[in-house]
C-alpha positions in Angstrom: 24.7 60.2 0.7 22.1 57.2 0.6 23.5 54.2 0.6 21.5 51.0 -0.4 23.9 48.0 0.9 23.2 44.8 -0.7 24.9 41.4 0.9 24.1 37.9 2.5 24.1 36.2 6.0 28.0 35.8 6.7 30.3 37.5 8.4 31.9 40.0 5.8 28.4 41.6 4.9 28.3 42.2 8.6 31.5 44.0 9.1 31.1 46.0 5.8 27.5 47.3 6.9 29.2 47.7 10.7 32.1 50.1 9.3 30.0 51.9 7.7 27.4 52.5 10.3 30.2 53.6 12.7 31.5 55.9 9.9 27.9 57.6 10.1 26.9 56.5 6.3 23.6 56.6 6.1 21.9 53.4 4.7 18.7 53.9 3.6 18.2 49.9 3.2 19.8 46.3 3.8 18.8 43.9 0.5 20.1 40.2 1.3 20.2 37.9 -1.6 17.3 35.0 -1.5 17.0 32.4 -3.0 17.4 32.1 -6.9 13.8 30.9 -7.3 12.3 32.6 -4.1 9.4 35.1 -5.1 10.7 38.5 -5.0 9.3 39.6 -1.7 9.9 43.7 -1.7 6.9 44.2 0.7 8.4 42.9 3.7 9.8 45.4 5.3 11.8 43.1 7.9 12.6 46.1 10.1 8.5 46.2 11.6 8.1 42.3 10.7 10.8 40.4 12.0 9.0 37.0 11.2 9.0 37.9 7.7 12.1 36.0 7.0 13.0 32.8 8.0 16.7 32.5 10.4 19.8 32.6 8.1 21.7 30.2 9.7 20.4 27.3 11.7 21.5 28.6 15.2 21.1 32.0 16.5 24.3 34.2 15.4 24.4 38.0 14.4 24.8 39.0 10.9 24.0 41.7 8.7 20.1 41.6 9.4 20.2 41.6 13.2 22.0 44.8 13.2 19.9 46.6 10.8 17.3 45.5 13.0 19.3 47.1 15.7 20.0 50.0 13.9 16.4 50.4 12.8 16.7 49.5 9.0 14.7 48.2 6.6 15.8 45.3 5.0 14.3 43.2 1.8 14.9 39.8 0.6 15.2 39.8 -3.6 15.0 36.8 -5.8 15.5 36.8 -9.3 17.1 40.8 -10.3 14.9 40.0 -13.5 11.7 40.5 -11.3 10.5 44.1 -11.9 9.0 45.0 -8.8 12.7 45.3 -7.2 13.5 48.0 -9.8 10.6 50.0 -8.9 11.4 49.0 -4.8 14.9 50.6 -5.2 13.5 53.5 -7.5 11.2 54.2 -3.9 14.2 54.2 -1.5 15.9 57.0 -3.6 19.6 55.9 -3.1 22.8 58.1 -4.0 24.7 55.2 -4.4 24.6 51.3 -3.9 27.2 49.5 -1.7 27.6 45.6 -1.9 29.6 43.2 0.0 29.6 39.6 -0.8 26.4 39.6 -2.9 26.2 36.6 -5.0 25.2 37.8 -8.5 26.0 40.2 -11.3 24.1 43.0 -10.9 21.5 43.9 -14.6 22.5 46.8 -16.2 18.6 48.3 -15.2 19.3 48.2 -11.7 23.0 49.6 -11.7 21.7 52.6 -13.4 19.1 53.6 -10.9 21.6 55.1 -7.9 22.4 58.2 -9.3 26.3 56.8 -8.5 25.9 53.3 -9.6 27.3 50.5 -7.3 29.8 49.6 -5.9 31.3 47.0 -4.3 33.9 45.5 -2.0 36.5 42.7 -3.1 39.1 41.4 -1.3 41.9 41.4 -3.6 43.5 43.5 -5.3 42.0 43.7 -8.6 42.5 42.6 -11.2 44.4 39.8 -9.3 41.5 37.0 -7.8 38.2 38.3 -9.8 35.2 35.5 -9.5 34.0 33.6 -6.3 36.3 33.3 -3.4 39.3 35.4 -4.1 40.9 35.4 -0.1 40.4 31.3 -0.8 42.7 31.5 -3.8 45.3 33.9 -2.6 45.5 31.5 0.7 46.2 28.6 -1.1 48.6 30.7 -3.4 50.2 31.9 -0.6 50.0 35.6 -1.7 50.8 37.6 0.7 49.7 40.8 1.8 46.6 40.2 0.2 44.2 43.1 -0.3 40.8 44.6 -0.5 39.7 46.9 -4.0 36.4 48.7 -3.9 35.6 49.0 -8.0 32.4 50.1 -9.9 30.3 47.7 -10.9 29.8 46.9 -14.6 28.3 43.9 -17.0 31.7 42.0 -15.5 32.6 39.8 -12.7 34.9 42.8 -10.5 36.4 44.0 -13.9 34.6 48.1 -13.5 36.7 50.8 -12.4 39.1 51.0 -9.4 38.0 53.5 -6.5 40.6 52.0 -3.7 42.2 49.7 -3.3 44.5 48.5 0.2 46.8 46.1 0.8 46.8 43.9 4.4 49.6 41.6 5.2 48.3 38.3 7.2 50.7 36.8 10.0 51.8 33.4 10.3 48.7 31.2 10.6 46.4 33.2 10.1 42.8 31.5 10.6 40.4 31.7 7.2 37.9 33.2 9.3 40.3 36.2 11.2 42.0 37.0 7.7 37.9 37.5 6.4 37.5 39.3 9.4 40.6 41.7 8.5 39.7 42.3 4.8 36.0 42.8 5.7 36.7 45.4 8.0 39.8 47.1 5.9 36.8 47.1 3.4 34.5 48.8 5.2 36.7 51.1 6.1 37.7 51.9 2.4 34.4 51.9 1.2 33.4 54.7 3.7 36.7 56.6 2.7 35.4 56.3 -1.1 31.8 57.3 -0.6 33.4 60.9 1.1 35.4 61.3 -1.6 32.1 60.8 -3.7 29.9 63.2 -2.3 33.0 65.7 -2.3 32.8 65.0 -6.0 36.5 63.8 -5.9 36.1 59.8 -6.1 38.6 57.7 -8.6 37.9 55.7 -11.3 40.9 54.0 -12.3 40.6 51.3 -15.3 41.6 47.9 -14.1 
């Protein structure tokens, strides 16, 4: 299975991406979101450039692109989804499948058919509880607890596709933001991994929300 992994410069696209390495998925690339009205840039291939992109944070800290440097993958910075060169960029790497983990737009309809599996992605919650933007935020200050990752198809909503997992993680006493992230992100990884086995065994779940 070829997995393209699509995320951004914190800490949960890092500990997806780092499960799933150590689960021996094979990711064929790293996309990281740009920004909205950067210049879609599919030429730099950041893995033989690393100058290409500027730092994502402004002090040195690991994240998602320092390990696919590590690791030796490519890794693209996208603007606008609209733009069509990044259609014909994914059409190029050939993926099975398209993993995402704190990516911060709706994927088009285009590029969600062009995996032969589609996308999917990691949310932590469990779904359809805490759709949209920030769902450990919410649950926090709701004070639900355990909370929980889902890993759902992707469709024209915001996390409203089909259910492939789903796991629930209960948080001790004061937790920080930051270590409860931490948990999910890795209970994620872990799930998604779990999922894309039982996709290329041609046994995955697609459970309606």
């Amino acid at each position: 299975m070829r997995v393209l992994f699509l995320g951004m410069g914190g800490q949960f696209t890092q500990i997806v991406l780092e499960r799933l390495l150590n689960a021996g998925v094979e990711v064929c690339a790293l996309l990281l979101s740009g920004p909205q009205l950067h210049p879609l840039r599919p030429e730099v291939a950041i893995a033989s450039d690393p100058l290409a992109l500027p730092l994502l944070e402004s002090f040195v800290k690991p994240n998602a692109l320092h390990l696919a440097w590590q690791q030796g993958i490519p890794v693209y910075e996208s603007g606008p989804l609209s733009a069509p060169g990044l259609a014909d960029r994914i059409g190029q790497l050939a993926p099975d499948v398209a993993c995402v983990a704190c990516f911060d737009r709706i994927i088009p309809a285009r590029l969600r058919a062009l995996p032969r599996y589609g996308f999917l992605n990691v949310h932590p919650s469990l779904l359809p509880h805490f759709r949209g933007p920030e769902p450990l935020f919410w649950q926090l200050r709701s004070g639900v607890n355990p909370v929980g990752v889902t890993v759902h198809w992707m469709d024209a909503g915001p996390d409203t596709g089909d259910i492939a997992g789903q796991r629930s993680l209960p948080l001790a006493d004061g937790i920080s933001g930051r270590k409860a992230d931490a948990l999910c992100a890795a209970a994620g990884g872990d799930l998604l991994a779990e999922v894309g086995g039982q996709l290329a065994a041609g046994r995955a779940e697609r459970r309606p929300q």
